[in-house]
N, C-alpha and C positions, 0 to 999 in steps of 0.2 A: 658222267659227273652230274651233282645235281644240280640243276639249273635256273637254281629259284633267286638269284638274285644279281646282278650289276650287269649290267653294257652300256655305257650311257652316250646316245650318238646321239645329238642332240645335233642336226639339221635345222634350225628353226629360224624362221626370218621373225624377230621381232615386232609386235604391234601394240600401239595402245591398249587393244583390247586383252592382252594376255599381261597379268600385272607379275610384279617377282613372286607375290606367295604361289602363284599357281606355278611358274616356274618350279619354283621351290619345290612343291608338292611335287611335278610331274618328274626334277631330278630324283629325287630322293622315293618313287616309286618302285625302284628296281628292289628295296630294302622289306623282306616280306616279313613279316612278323612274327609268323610262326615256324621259321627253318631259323638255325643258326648254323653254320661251317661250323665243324668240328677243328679240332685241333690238327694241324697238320704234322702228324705222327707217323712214323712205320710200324705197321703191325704187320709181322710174317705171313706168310701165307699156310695155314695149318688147318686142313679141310674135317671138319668134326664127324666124316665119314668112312669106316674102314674100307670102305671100297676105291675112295680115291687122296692121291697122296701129292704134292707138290714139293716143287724144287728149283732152286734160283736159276733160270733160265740164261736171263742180261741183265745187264744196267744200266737208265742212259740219266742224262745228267737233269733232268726235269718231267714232270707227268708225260708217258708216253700215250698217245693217240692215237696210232694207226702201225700197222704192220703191213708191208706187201712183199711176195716173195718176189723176185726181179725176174724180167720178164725171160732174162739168157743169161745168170749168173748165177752161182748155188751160192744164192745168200735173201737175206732178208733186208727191206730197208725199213728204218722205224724212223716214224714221227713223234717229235714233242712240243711240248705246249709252249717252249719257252725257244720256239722257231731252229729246235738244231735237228736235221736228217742224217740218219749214223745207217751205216750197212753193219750185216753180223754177220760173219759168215761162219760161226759154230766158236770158233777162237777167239777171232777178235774186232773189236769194233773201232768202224773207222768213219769220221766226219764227210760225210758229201757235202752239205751245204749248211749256212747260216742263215736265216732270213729274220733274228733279231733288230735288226734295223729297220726294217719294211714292217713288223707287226707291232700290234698291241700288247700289254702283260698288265693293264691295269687291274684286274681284275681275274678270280679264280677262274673263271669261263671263258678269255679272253686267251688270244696267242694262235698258231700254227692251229688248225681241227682237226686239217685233212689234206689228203694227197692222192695220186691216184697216176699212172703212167699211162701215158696217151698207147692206142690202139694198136698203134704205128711206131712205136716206140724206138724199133729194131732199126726202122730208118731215121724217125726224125730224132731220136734221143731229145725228149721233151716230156714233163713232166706237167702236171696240173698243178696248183694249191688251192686251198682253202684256208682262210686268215682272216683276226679282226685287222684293219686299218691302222698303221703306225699315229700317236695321237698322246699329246698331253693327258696325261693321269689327275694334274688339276683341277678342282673345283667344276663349274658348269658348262663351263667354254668346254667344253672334251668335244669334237668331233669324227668320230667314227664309225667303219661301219665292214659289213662284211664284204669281202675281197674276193673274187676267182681271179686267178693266173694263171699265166705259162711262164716257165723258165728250160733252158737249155741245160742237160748234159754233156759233157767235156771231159772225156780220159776219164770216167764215173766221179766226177766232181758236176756240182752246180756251178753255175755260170749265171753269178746272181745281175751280170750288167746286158744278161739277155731277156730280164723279167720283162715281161708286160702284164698290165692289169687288164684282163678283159672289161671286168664290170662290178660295180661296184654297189653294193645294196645299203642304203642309209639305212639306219635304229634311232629309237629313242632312248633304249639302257643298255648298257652291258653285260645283262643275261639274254639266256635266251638266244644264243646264237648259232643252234645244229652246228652246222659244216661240214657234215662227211659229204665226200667226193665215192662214189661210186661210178666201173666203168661196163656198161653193157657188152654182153657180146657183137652187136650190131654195129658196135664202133660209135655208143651215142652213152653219153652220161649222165646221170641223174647228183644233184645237189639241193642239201637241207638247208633248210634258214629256220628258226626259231619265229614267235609271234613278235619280238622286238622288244618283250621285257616289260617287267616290272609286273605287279598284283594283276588278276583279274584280265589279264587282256587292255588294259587301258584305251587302247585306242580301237579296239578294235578289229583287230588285223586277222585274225583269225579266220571269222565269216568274209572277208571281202577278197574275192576268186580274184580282183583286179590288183591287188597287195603282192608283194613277192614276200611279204613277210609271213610266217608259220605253214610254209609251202613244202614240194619235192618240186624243187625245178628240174628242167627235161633238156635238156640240148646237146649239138653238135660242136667239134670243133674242128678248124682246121687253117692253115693260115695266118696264124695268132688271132683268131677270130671265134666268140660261139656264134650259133643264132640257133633261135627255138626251132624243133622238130614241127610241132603246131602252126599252121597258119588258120588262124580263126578269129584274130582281131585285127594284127597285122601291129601288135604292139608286144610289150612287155607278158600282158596276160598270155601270149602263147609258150611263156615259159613254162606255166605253172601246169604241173602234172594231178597233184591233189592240193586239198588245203585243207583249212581246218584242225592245225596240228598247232601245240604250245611250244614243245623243245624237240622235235625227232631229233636226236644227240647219234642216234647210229641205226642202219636198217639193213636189210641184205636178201638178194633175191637168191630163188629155189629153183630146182630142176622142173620145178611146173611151169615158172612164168607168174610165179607170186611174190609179190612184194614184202616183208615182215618189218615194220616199221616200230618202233622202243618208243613211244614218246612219253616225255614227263609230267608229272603230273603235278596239281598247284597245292590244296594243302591235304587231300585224301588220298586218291588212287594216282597210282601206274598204270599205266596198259601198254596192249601192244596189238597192234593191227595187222592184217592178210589183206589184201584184194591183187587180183589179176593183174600186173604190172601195168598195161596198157589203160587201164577203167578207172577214165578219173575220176575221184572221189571226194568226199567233205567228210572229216571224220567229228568234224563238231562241234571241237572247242572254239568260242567260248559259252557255246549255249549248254555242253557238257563236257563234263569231267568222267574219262571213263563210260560207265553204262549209268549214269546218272543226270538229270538235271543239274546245271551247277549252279551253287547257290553261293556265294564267297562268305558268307554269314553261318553256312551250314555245319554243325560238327561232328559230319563225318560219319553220321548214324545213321543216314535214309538209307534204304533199301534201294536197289536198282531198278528204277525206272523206265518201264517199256515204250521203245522207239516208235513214234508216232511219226515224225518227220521224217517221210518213203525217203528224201535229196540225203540226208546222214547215212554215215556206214559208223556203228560201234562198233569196238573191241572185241575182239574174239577171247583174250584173259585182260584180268583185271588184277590187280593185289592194292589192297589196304594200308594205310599209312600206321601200322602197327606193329611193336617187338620189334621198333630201331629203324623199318623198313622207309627210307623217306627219297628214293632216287631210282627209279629205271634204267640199268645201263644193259644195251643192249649190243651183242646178239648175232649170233648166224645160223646159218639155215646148215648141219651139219652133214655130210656128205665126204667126211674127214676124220680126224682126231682119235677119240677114245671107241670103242666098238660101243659101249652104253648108249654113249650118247647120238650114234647116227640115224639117220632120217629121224632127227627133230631139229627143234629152233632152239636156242640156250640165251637164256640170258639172268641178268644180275641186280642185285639192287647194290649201291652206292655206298651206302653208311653200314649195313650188316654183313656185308660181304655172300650174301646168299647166292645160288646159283641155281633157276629148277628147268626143267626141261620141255618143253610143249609138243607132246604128239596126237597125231592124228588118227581117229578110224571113222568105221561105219558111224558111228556115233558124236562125231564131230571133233573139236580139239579139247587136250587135255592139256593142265600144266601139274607138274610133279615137283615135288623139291628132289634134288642129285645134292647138294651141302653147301654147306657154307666153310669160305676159304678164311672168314675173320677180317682181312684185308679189306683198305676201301678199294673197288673196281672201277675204275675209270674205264676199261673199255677191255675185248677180247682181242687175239691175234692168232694167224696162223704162221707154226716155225716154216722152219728149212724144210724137217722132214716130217710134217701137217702136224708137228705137234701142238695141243691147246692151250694158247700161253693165256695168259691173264696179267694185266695191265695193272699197277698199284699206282697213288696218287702220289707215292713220294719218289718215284721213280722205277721201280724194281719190277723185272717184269719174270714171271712165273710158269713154268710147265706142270700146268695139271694132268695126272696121268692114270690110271687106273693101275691101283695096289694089287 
């Protein structure tokens, strides 16, 4: 989804020295200028490629998020943004849990992100979330911020009076809030957080390794407890696996042991990042956009700019805010789905509905256009039987299939 605008968690002890205009200023920075939300419409999913065809998959009653196949059931469970987890198991869909009362929905970025079934699952029946913080939609007082949980499974229902909140990440706006939950094989998890919102980086979070915000945090859990995998401050900072990311909105590791990271971009390019999953990194932002110096003044016409600073990793693709393109949704490392598209990464832009493909050789990585579905994309999922679904923003979710 595209992430250019609202979360507004405003943490703030007030002081003389911060007067209302700057308040002012600093609420109303989530508001970027040059994106506007489109209209929230259903466009079908009608891929402009004879090679691939699509077909209404499910339906769930709000933007769906995230899809997992269950760890010992032949069904799928889908997440949505407006906090309801439905199983499908090919016929029919049915409610596990509610967590509209625990989250957020001020905001199009805001609600349920992510989920993720613990390791263990078989014995503990426990579940991860990803969520903004339940919170006034009101004026400047909003205080909220990003949430990890546990909650219990019970006869395949949530057991929402066995929530606990591990830990809770303050923002200053309402965009800009990743959230995917990812679970390694090792039994250790990795979760996104956004830069905290609004134009340019405002605060800076970006560059600062000691921020949990525009990060991939690293941790274990167990116990109703996380803690970092890292001991190397003996704080907060041992969460942080890389940093230097605006929106990572969705990422997913490969049979190498690589990372492929979606992150969005502010008013020019997308990208999408590789590195070794273990090899922390800075990917930039806010010193760039992309494979460019960023300039917030810039429009969008410089040329890419070669990496001087050895501590940065760029992008390995890039695309241009042009012909509609204004949202990176990404993405998996395929090893599934349609025979076209295997052994590469897949992913989406937001507002065109495009979809191209990224493979690899001697020669380094390549990105290819595979079509566009029309639809806005919110995000990818794998069915029951590895079919390639596609996530629409009005709710409806898609199997794309090779014609």
């Amino acid at each position: 989804m595209n992430h250019n605008k609202a979360f507004i968690i405003v943490v703030v002890l007030l002081s003389a020295s911060v007067s209302g205009y700057e308040l002012y200023q600093r609420y109303n920075a989530e508001e970027e200028p040059r994106f506007q939300w489109p209209d929230k419409v259903d466009i079908p999913c009608n891929p402009d490629s004879t090679e691939f065809d699509c077909e209404v998959y499910a339906q769930v009653s709000s933007t769906p998020v995230k899809s997992l196949q269950h760890p010992t059931n032949n069904e799928i469970w889908i997440a949505a943004l407006n906090g309801i987890i439905a199983s499908w198991d090919g016929t029919m869909m049915t409610e596990i849990g509610n967590l509209s009362n625990v989250i957020s929905n001020c905001h199009n970025e805001q609600g349920l992100l992510g989920f993720e079934f613990t390791h263990d699952f078989s014995s503990s029946q426990e579940i991860l979330l990803s969520y903004t913080e339940n919170a006034d939609c009101e004026g400047g007082s909003n205080l909220s911020g990003m949430v990890i949980a546990s909650v219990e499974v019970v006869d395949n229902k949530i057991n929402m009076n066995s929530l606990v909140e591990l830990r809770t990440i303050a923002k200053e706006n309402r965009n800009h809030n990743g959230g995917n939950l990812h679970s390694l094989n090792d039994g250790t998890y990795l979760w996104s957080l956004g830069d905290g919102g609004g134009s340019s980086d405002p605060y800076g979070n970006g560059q600062n390794v000691h921020n949990p915000l525009g990060t991939i945090q690293y941790f274990s859990y167990g116990d109703k407890m996380i803690e970092p995998v890292f001991d190397n401050y003996g704080n907060d900072t041992d969460y942080v696996l890389h940093h230097g990311l605006r929106n990572p909105w969705k990422f997913d590791t490969d049979n190498q042991g690589r990372l492929w990271i979606a992150d969005v971009g502010q008013y020019c390019f997308e990208e999408v990042n590789v590195v070794p999953l273990l090899t922390q990194s800075n990917f930039g932002w806010s010193e760039r956009e992309g494979m460019h110096i960023y300039d917030p003044s810039d429009d969008c016409s410089s040329p890419p700019d070669a990496l001087t600073d050895s501590s940065l990793t760029d992008p390995i693709i890039e695309y241009p805010h042009v012909g509609g393109n204004c949202s990176i949704t990404g993405g998996f490392w395929m090893d599934w789905g349609p025979n076209s598209l295997q052994n590469s990464y897949i992913y989406g832009d937001f507002c065109t509905g495009s979809i191209w493909q990224i493979t690899e050789s001697s020669n380094g990585f390549e990105s290819n256009y595979v079509t566009s579905v029309g639809t806005y994309i919110t995000g990818f999922g794998q069915g029951i039987n590895n079919e390639l679904l596609i996530f629409s923003w009005t709710g409806e979710i898609y199997n794309l299939f090779e014609s």
